[in-house]
N, C-alpha and C positions, 0 to 999 in steps of 0.2 A: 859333666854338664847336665842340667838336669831339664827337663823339656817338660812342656804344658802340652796337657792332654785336651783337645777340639772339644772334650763335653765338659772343660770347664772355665769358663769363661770367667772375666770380671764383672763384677758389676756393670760397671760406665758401657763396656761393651755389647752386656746385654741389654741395656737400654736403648743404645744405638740401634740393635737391629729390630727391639721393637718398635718403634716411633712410626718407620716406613709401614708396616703390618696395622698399627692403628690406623694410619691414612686411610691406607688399602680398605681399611673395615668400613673406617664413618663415611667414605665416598658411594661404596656401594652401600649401606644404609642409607645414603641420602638420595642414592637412585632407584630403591623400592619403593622408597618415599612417593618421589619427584612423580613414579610409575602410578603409584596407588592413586594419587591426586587426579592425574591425567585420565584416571580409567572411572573416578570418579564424577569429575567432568563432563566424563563421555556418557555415564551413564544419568546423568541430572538431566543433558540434553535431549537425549532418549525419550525420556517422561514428560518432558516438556511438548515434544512431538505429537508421541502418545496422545497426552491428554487433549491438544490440540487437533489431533484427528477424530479422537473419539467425539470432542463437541462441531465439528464440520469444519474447523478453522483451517483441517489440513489441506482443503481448497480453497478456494477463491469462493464466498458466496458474490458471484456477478450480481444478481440482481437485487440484494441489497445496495453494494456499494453506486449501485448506476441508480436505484432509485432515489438513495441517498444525497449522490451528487449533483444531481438534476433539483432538487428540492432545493438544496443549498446555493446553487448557480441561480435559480430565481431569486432565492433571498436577499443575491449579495448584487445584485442588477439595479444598480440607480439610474432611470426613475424604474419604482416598480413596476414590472408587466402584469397588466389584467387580465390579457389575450396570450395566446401561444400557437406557434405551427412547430407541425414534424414534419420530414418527408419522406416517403416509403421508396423503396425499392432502390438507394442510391447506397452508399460509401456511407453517408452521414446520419443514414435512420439510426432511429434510437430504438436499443431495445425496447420492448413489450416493457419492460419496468421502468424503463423512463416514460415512455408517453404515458402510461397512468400515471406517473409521478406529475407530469403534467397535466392531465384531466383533473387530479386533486386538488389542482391551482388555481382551475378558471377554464372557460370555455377555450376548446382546443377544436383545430383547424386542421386539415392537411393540406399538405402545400406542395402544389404540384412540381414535378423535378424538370420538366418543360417549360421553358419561359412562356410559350404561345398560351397556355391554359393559365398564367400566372396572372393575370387581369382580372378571370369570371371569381376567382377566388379575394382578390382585394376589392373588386367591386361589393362584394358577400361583406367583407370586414368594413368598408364604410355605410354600408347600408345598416349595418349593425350599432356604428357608433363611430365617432371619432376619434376612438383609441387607435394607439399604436398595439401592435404585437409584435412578439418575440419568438423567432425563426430558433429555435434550441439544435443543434447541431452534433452529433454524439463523433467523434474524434478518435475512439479508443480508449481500450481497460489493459494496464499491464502488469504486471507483477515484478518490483524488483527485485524485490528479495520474497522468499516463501513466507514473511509475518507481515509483508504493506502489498498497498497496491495503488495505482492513481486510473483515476477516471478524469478523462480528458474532451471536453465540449466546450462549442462555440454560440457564437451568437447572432443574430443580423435584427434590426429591426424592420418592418414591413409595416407603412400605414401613412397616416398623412404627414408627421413630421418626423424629421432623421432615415426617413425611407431609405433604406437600400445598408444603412450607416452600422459598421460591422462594431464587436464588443470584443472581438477577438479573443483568445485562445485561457479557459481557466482549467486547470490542474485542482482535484480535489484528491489530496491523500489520505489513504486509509490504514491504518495498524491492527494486527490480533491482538486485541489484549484479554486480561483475564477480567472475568464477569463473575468471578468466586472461586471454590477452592479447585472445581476441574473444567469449570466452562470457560469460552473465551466467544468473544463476538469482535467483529470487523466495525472500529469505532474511527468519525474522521476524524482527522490530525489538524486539517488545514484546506483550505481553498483561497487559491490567486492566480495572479496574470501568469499565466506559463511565459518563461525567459524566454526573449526571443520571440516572441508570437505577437 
């Protein structure tokens, strides 16, 4: 009887056992692949970082986006405000770049956070004119993700008509974008009625 020696196979046979061994190869080819992609990805987002820290994006510029949005809150205020109040030393003062964002608008007022003193100062606004003014409210700056951020102010009017009559709660969103091939600046997205407010 005559017997087949293990180094030598048939053909069909040795096809068989390489098919499995192909697998085995293109699978892990396609996970150095799958690897190299991923490291590539990681590394784009990297630069992207980078770049946005080297031009300041990697924080929050505050007092753009708050001057910003103060600017834009008056703009988007029907009827327009000619007049304006801040109030110091409360929850709702607005930074330093918003109330000169409001001195840029029109004569600006402060508005005392004591009701008792709230009269000599409306008395001041109708001796001045018959306008209404607009009580600007600063809400809060947050970041929800590290490339946006929203600045959140309110409103009340203070004067001889709609006295007291709130404009309630606007939301301006702001995004990093690119401003060329390494700068990036905090540009807004949008300004509206915050949901709910």
């Amino acid at each position: 009887m005559r017997s087949i020696s293990p180094s030598h196979h048939t053909p069909r046979a040795a096809a068989r056992l390489a098919v499995p061994a192909v697998t085995a190869l293109l699978a892990l080819l396609a996970a150095c692949a799958g690897g190299a992609e991923a490291d590539s990805a990681k590394a784009r987002a990297r630069a992207r970082a980078g770049a946005r820290d080297a031009a300041g994006c990697g924080s929050l510029d505050t007092a753009t986006v708050i001057r910003t949005a103060v600017a834009q809150f008056i703009a988007t205020t029907d009827p327009k405000p000619l007049r304006f109040l801040y109030m110091a030393g409360t929850d709702s003062t607005l930074p330093e770049a918003g109330t000169r964002a409001l001195q840029d608008k029109g004569p600006t007022y402060l508005w005392p956070a004591t009701p008792a003193q709230q009269p000599i100062v409306k008395k001041k606004l109708g001796d001045a004119g018959p306008w209404n003014a607009l009580l600007v409210t600063y809400k809060g700056v947050s970041q929800p993700t590290p490339e946006t951020a929203r600045v959140r102010l309110g409103g009340t009017w203070i004067g001889p008509v709609d006295d007291g009559k709130q404009l309630g709660v606007k939301a301006a969103n702001f995004e990093c974008r690119s401003a060329g091939d390494s700068a990036h600046v905090w540009r807004l997205t949008s300004i509206g009625a915050e949901q709910g407010a």
